[in-house]
C-alpha positions, 0 to 999 in steps of 0.5 A: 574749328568753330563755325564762327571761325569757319566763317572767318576763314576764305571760301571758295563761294560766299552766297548772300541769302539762305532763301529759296535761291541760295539755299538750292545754290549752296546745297548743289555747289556743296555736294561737291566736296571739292569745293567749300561754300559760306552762306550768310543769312540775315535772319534767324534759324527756322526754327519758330513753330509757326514757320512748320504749320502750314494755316499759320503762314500768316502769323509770321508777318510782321515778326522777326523772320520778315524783314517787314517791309512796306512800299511808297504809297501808291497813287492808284491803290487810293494814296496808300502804302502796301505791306510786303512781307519777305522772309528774313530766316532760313528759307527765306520767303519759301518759309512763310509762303503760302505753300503754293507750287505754281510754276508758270507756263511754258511761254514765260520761260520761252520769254526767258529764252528770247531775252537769255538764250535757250538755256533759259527757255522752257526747253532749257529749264525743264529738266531743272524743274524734273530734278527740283520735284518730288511730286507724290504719286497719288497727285493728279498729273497729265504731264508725267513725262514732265514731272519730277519724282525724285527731287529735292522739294516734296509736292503734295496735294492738301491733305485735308482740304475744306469742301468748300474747296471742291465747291469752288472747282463745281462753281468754276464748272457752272460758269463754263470753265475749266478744271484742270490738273495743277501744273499740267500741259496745259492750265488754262482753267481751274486747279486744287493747289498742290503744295511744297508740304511732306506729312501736313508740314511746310516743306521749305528750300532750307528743307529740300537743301540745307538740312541734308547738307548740314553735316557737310564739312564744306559747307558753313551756314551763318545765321544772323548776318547781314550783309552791308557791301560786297568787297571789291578789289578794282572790280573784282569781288573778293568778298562780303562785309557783313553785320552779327550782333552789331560787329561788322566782320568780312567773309572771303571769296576765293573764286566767287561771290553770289548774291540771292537776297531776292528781288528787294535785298540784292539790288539793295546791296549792289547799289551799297556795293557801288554797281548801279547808276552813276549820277545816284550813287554819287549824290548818296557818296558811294564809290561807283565800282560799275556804271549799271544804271538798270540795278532796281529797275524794272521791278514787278509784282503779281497784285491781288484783289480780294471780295471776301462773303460769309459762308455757312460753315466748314471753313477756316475759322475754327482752325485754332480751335483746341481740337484741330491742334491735337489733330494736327499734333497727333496725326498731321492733319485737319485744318491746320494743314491748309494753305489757305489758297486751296485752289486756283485759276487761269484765266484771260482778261479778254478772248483775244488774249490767247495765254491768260494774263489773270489768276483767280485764287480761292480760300475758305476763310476771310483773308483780310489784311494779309490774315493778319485781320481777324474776322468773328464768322464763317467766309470765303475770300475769292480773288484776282490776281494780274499775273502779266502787269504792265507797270513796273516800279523800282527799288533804290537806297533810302540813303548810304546806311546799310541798315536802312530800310530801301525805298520800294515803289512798285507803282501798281496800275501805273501803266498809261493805257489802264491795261493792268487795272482793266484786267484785275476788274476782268478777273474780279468780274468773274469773282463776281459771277463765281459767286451767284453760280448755283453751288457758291449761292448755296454755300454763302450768305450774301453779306460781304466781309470785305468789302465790308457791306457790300452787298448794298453796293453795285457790282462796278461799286464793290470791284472798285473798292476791293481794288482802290482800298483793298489790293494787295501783293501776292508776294511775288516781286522779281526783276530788280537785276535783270538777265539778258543778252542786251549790255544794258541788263545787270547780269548775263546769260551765265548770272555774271554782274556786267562792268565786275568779275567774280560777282554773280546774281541768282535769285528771283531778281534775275527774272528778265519778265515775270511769270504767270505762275508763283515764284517760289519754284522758279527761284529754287529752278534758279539757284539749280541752274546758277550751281551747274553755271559755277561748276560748270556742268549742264543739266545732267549732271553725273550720277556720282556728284547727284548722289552726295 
């Protein structure tokens, strides 16, 4: 039978996106054989060049791995719309991520924990964090008995790291900070990023997952389909209309749908499947199969702010240069292999915040416009990112057309009290006392590259533009489909949608807060968790159904 005719044929689980959820999903539910599963994803095979090299992440925004998206203007962010790239191709957005294994600290779990149960605590999911890594050995670690070894998704430190990098760390230490090992017990402080790279390459969710299942009978992955509704009869999901090459076709769900096209697309399809608020989906036509008016709601993101200053040398200017291709070809290595966020911290806006609520990130290059702004010089961009924003934006349906891009307004810095804004100049400010520590003054110039002249402005003066005109997303928007105890969230304990049966959620829109970390690991933790729910298995599962 082909694939066309497989994809054709009822399946016991249809799972709507290849990303860093659904591709774990699909991966464990299909290790067991006793069980057949259909994944439909709307992007392409990861198969572009660019996808493998890790310093050309930034090369794939914008192209036809990234649905290319961009928000509703924001009032505080000076009127204007922010791009917000999410991977349309196998992987997902653990395909065109910057690579970075972040996974957040044991009190954002336990806030899962307080909204879901103890399952979704730190408790609960540290073991789905230990069976989803496979940690190097040589990776610096102070929680051995609570790192993975022998998972699906390969963690690594960079392999050739700019020096600037461990200038960055020294500057950190100048100014009375930390430096601490990545993802340790405790990371308050500053880390070099370890990464989701084997051997100098990306190594993605479809890596981990979807390349050793490949040649799984039980197992049917389409490319190049979208998904337009979930097919109901009553409330009961039995299946997935979806678009390929401009024929609308219907994938057949013996036992269960599962939705994990991240936070943008899965509220996005609830809504055009008819779960959602009553009173909207009326006004857009839509048949309202369960009143659920929190689906797009609570959305948040981790925003950026960057001050990018020009460097003397040894940094990522020249990766594209003939030399670092044969080097990074011929033996998997040099600049090529960077990340671009090589190193990372932890930090609290104000003492009296006790777990930090601001990230700094550091890269040796100029990171402007998302890398998709080129700069003719030597840089370093430094960072503040607001890990625990108060403002909470929404995603809702621009109107009934499947196709149509949804509305995203994130509302950044929205919050009444300006606790958000107030904490990403904090984390600027330390930016700024970064870069006059002796190590960072001897390595930079003094001109800044953006914002551009500003050293002729005054601290205040220059934070304030980074923010207004320059503030980005980190990439990291969860929330739209909230898990919890309460009957007002749209998905339980176990990922079940509330008011349907046989329809589940399990991606990053599920997260009931976000964490302090970045989401791709949590993700993948996510799609683990959802395949022990359906086969109903805990955490330990049987060493016969681990080794398939």
């Amino acid at each position: 039978m082909s694939r066309a005719d497989r994809a054709l044929a009822p399946h016991d689980y249809v799972i709507v996106g290849a990303g860093s959820a659904g591709a774990a999903l699909a991966g464990r539910l299909s290790a067991d054989p006793s069980v057949s599963v259909l994944l439909l994803e709307a992007g392409p095979k990861d198969s572009k060049t660019e996808i493998r090299i890790p310093a050309a992440f930034s090369k794939l925004f914008r192209s036809e791995v990234d649905w290319d998206y961009d928000t509703e203007p924001q009032e505080h962010l000076g009127g204007r719309r922010v791009f917000w790239p999410r991977g349309k191709v196998l992987g997902g957005s653990s395909s065109i991520n910057a690579m970075m294994w972040v996974r957040g600290f044991p009190e954002d779990y336990d806030a899962w924990g307080e909204a879901a149960g103890a399952d979704w605590s730190w408790a609960g999911l540290r073991p789905y964090f230990q069976r989803v890594e496979h940690v190097a050995a040589d990776v610096v670690r102070d929680n051995e008995d609570e790192t993975g070894r022998g998972g699906a998704v390969h963690v690594n430190e960079p392999r050739s790291p700019r020096s600037h990098t461990a200038t960055y760390l020294q500057a950190a230490a100048e100014a009375g900070q930390r430096v601490v090992p990545a993802n340790g017990r405790d990371q308050r402080g500053f880390s070099r990023t370890t990464l989701s790279q084997e051997n100098g390459s990306r190594f993605s969710a479809a890596d981990a997952y979807l390349k050793p299942a490949r040649k799984r009978p039980n197992l049917t992955v389409v490319t190049g389909a979208q998904a337009t509704r979930v097919r109901f009869q009553g409330t009961q999901a039995v299946g997935v209309e979806y678009v390929q090459g401009g024929v609308t076709k219907t994938a057949r769900a013996r036992r269960e749908v599962v939705l994990s096209g991240g936070a943008v697309n899965t509220p996005q399809l609830l809504l055009l499947s008819g779960i959602g608020d009553r009173e909207k989906l009326d006004a857009l036509g839509i048949p309202v199969v369960a009143h659920s008016p929190e689906v797009g709601k609570n959305l948040r993101d981790h925003l950026m702010a960057v001050l990018a200053v020009e460097a003397k040398d040894d940094t990522l200017f020249v990766a594209e240069k003939p030399g670092e291709l044969v080097q990074y070809l011929a033996r998997k290595r040099g600049m090529l292999t960077s990340n671009v966020g090589e190193a990372y911290g932890f930090i609290s806006s104000d003492p009296s915040i006790d777990v930090p609520d601001v990230e700094l990130i550091f890269a040796p290059v100029a990171f402007i416009g998302e890398g998709l702004i080129a700069h003719d010089g030597h840089a370093l961009t430094l960072g503040a990112i607001l890990v625990q924003p108060e403002s909470t934006g929404s995603i809702s349906l621009a109107s009934a057309d499947p196709l149509e891009k949804p509305i995203i307004d994130p509302r950044y810095l929205s919050d009444p009290e300006g606790k958000d804004r107030a904490a990403l100049l904090a984390g600027l400010g330390l930016c700024e006392e970064l870069l006059v520590t002796p190590s960072l003054r001897a390595a930079t110039t003094g001109a800044f590259v953006q914002p551009a002249g500003g050293e002729a402005l005054t601290r205040a003066e220059r934070d304030e533009r980074a923010l207004v005109d320059h503030a980005h997303t980190l990439y990291h928007p969860v929330g739209t489909a909230r898990m919890g105890s309460d009957a007002g969230s749209v998905v339980d304990e176990a990922l079940r949608v509330r008011g349907v049966t046989g329809l589940r959620v399990a991606d990053a829109s599920i997260m009931p807060t976000i964490i302090r970390g970045h989401t791709n690991a949590p993700a993948i933790v996510i799609g683990e968790k959802a395949a022990d729910l359906l086969l109903g298995v805990g955490a330990k599962r049987t060493a016969a159904v681990e080794a398939r």
